[in-house]
C-alpha positions in Angstrom: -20.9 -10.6 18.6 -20.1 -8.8 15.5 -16.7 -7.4 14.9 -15.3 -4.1 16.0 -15.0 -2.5 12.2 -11.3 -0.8 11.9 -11.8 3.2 11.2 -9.2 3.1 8.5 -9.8 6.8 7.5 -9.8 7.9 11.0 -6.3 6.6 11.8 -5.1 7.9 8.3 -6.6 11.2 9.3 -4.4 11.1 12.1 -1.0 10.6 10.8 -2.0 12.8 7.9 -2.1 15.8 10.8 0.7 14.0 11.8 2.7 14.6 8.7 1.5 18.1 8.2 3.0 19.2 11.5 6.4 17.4 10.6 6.5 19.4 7.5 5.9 23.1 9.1 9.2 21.9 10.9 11.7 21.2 8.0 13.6 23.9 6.2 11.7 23.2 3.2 8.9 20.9 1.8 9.2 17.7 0.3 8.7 17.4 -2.9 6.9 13.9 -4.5 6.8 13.5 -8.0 4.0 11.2 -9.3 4.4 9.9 -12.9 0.9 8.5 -14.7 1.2 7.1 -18.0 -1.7 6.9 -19.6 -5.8 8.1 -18.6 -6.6 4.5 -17.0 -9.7 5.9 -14.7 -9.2 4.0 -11.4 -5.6 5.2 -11.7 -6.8 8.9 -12.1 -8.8 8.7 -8.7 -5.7 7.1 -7.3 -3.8 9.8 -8.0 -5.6 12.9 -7.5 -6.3 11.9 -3.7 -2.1 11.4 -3.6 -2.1 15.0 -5.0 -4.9 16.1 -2.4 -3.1 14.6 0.3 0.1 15.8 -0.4 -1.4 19.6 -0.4 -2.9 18.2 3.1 0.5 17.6 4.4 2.2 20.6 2.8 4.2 18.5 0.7 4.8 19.5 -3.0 3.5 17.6 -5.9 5.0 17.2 -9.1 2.4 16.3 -11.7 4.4 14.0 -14.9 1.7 12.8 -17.7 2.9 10.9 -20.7 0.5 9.4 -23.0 -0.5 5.7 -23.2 1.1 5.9 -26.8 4.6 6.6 -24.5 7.2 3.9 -24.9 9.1 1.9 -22.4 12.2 5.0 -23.5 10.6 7.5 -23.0 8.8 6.3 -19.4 12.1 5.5 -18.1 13.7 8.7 -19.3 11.2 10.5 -17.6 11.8 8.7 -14.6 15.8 9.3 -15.0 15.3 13.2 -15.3 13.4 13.1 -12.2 16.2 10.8 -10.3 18.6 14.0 -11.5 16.3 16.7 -9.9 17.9 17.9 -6.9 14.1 19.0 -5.9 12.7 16.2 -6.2 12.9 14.2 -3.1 10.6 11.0 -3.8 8.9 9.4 -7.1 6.1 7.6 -7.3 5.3 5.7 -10.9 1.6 4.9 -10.5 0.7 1.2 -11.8 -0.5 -0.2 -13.4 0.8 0.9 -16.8 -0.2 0.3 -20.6 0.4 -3.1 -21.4 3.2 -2.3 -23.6 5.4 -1.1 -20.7 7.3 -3.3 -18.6 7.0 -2.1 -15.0 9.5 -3.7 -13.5 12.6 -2.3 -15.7 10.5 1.2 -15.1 10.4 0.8 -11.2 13.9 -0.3 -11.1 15.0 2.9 -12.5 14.0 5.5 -10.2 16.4 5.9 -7.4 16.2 3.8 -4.3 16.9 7.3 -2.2 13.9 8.7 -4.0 11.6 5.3 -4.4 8.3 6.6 -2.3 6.6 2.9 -3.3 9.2 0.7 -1.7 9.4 -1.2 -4.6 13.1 -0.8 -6.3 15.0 -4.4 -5.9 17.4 -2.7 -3.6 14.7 -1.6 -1.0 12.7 -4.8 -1.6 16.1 -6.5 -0.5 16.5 -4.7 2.2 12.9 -5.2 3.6 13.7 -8.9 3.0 16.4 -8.8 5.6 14.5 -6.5 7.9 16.5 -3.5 7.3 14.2 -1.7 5.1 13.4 1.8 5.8 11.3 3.0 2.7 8.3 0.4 3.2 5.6 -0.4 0.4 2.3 2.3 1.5 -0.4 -0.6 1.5 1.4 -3.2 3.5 2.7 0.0 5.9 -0.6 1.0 6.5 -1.8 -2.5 7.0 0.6 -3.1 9.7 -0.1 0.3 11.5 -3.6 -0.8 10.9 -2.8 -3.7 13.4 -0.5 -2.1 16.0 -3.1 0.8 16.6 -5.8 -1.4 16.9 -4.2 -3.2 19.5 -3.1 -6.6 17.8 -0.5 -8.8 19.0 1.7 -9.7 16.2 4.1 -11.9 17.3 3.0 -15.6 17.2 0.4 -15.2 15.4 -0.4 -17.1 12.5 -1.2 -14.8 9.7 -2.2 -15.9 6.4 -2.0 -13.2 3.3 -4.1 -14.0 0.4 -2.4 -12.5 -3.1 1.3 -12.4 -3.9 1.2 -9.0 -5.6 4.4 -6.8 -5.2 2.4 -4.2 -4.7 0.8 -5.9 -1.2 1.0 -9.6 -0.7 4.7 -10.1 -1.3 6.2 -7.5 1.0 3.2 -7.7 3.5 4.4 -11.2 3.9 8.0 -10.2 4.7 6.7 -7.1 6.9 4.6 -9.6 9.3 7.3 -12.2 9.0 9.6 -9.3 11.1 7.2 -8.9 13.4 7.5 -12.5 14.4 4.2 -13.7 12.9 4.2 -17.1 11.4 3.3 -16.6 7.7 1.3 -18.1 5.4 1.2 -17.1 1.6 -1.8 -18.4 -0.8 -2.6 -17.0 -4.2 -3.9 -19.0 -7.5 -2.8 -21.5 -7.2 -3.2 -22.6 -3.7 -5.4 -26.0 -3.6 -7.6 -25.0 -0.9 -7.4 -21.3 0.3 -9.9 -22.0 2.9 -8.2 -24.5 4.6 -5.6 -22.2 5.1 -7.5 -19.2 5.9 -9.7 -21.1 8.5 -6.4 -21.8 10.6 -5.5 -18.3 10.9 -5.6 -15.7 13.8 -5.0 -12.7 10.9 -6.2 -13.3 7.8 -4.9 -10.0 5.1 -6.7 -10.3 1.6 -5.0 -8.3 -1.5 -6.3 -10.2 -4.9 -9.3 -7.9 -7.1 -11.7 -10.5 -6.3 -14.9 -9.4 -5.0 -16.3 -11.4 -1.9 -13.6 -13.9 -2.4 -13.2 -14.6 1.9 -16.7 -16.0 2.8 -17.4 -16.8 6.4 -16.7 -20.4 6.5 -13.1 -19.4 5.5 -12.8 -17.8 8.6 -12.1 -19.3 12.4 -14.5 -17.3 15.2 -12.6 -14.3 16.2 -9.9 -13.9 13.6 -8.8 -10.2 12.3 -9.8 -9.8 8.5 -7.7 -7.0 6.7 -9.4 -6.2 3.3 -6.7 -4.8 0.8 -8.8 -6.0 -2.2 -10.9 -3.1 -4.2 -13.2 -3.9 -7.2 -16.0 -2.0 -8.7 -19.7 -3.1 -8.8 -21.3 0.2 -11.0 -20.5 3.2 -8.6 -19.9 0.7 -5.3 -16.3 -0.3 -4.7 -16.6 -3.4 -2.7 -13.6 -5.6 -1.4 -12.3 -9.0 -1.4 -14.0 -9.9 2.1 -17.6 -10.9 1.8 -18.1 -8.3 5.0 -21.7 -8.9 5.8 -20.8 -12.1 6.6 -17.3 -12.3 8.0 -17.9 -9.3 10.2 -20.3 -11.9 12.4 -17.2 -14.1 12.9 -14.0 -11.9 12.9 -12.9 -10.1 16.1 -11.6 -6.8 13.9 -12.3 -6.2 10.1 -11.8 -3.5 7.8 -14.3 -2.1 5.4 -14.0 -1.2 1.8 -14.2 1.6 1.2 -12.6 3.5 4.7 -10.1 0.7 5.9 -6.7 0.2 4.2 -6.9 3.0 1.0 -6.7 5.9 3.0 -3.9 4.2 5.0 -2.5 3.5 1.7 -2.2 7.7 1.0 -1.2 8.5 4.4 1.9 5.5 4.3 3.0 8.1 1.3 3.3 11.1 2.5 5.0 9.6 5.4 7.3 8.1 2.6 7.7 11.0 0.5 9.3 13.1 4.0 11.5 9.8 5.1 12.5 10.1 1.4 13.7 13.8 2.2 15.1 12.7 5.0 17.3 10.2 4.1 18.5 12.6 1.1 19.9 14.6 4.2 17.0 17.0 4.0 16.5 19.1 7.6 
């Protein structure tokens, strides 16, 4: 029996309506900034439907542009002025950047109050012990991916393919805390399949199209597809779907699954930003 295919955009629809209503309720809107260096196109698609969801929602967005010719300086000054903006309640530094900036020292500048990605060392840290509050958007929606589609976590032997900061890493601690037993493959990993094949939830986040065939894949398994590339105009995931979808239990499609979860995770981040800066 094919798999029941996981209606990422309808549950992002959701708690998009979700967050809308939460923001007709505080004294003022929350205000995300979003800093793009550079005209990298995937990036630009990235962040206009940010923009579009954050008009959704109510929240206000803060458009920053520098140029790709913008050094590592000047990115990180612009990322200070915003940390000193009393109106601005969350940042978000799209990645990736030009090659010449070094996005680590650039996402460990903006304030862990005001860090809408999750990923400043401090809230990385805090994740890592389970005490985070600000979560990374991918793995956030991922996991509410799960709970809503009815998934026992705990116990469950979930293997994340990809050791990205931006998804595998932090997934991996996020289904860690809820008790999974987690395994973490990524380049250099022997024999992925072997892995995979043992697994009861199998989450892939790498840029390779089609990389999870079938055979890597035990009968009933859940199959989370964080992977985008682009074939032409088709954006096709890491999952080779025709074929997994006849062996998984639950599977996510590309496009629809995990990107609009992605969006939604942010705007949920951007108002627990204001939030925490004592915003009512």
């Amino acid at each position: 029996m094919p798999a029941k295919i996981i209606d990422g955009k309808k549950m992002a629809d959701a708690l998009l309506e979700k967050a809308a209503q939460e923001v007709s309720s505080l004294s003022r809107p929350p205000c995300l900034a979003i800093v793009l260096v550079g005209n990298d196109p995937a990036s630009e698609v990235y962040v206009r439907k940010k923009i579009e969801a954050c008009k959704f929602t109510g929240i206000v967005s803060k458009d920053v542009r520098l140029p790709a010719s913008a050094t590592q300086s000047e990115v990180i000054g612009a990322v200070q002025k915003l940390n000193k903006e009393g109106k601005v309640d969350a940042i978000l530094v799209q990645v990736p950047m030009p090659q010449a900036i070094d996005e680590d020292k650039v996402l460990a500048q903006v304030a862990p109050e005001k860090d809408a990605d999750g990923f400043h060392p401090e809230n990385f840290g805090k994740l890592a012990f389970n005490q985070g509050k600000i979560i990374p958007c991918t793995p956030l929606g991922i996991l509410h991916l799960l709970k809503q589609s009815g998934v026992a976590l705990a116990g469950k032997h979930a293997v994340v393919i990809g050791r990205s900061r931006i998804v595998g890493k932090p997934l991996a601690l996020l289904l860690l805390n809820e008790n999974c037993t987690v395994s973490i493959c990524h380049s250099k990993t022997p024999d992925i399949g072997s892995l995979s094949a043992q697994a009861d939830i199998v989450c892939v986040a790498v840029g390779k199209p089609k990389l999870l065939k079938a055979g890597m894949v035990k009968q009933g398994a859940v199959v989370i597809d964080a992977g985008t590339s682009r074939e032409g105009e088709k954006l096709i995931g890491d999952v080779d779907f025709d074929s997994v979808k006849e062996k998984a239990s639950l599977i996510t499609p590309v496009p629809g699954g995990v990107g609009p979860m992605t969006v939604a995770a942010l705007m949920h981040n951007a108002i627990l930003c204001y939030r925490i800066r004592g915003g009512k």
